[in-house]
C-alpha positions in Angstrom: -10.2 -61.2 78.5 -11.1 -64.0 76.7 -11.1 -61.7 73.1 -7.5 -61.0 74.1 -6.2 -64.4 74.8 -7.6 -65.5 71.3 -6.3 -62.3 69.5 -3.0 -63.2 71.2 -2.5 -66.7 70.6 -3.6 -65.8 67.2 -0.8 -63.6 66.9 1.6 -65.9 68.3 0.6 -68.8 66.1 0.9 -66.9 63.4 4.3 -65.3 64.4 6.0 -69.0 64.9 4.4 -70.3 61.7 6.9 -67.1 60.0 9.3 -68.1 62.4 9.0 -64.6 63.3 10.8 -64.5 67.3 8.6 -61.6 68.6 4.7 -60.9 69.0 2.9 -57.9 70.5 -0.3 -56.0 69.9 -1.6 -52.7 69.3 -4.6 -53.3 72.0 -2.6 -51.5 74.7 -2.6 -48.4 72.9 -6.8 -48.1 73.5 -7.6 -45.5 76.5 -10.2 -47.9 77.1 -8.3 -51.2 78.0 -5.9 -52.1 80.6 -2.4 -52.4 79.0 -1.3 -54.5 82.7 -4.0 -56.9 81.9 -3.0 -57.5 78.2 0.7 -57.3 79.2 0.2 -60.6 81.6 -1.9 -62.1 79.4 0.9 -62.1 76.6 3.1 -63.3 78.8 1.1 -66.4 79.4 0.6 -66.7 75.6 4.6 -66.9 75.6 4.8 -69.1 77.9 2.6 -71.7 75.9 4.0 -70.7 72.3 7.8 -70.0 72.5 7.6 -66.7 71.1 8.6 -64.3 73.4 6.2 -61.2 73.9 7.2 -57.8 73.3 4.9 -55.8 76.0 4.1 -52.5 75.9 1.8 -49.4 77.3 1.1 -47.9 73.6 -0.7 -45.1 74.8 2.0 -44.1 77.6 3.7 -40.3 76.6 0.4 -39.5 74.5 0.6 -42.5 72.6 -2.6 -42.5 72.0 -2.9 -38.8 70.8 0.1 -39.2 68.7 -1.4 -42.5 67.2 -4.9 -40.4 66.1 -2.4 -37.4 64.7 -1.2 -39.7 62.8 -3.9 -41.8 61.7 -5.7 -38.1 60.5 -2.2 -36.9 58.6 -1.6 -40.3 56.6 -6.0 -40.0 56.2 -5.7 -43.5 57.7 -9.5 -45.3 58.5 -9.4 -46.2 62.2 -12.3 -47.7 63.6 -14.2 -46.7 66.7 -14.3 -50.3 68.2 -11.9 -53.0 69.1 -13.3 -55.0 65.8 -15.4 -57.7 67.2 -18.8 -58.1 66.6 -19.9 -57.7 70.1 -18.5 -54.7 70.3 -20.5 -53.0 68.0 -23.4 -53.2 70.6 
């Protein structure tokens, strides 16, 4: 949780520095992590930053399926961890 608040705040800073009015994240669409939790934690992170946050479950109607489809037809690299270091382990 504490990867996903910095990921998000991250996001969010960088989304008001563009004056950009939305933020969301692609985390949600991982069978492995809870979209709810992700969800509430961007809606603290607008809370604190003014941007609002666009929550989503990604991998809802075979999101995630469709996403690797995809990935394989465009030859796209997708990595098999969430792209911290810790979770190469």
């Amino acid at each position: 949780m504490i990867c996903y608040r910095f990921r998000l705040r991250e996001t969010a800073g960088m989304a008001k520095r563009l004056g950009i009015n939305f933020f969301s994240t692609t985390l949600t669409l991982s069978p492995h992590k809870s979209a709810d939790t992700i969800n509430k934690i961007g809606i603290e992170i607008e809370s604190e930053s003014g941007v609002q946050f666009l929550g989503k479950n990604f991998k809802k109607d075979d999101g995630f399926k469709e996403s690797c489809e995809m990935s394989q037809e465009m030859n796209m690299y997708r990595q098999n961890y969430c792209g911290c270091r810790y979770s190469l382990r």
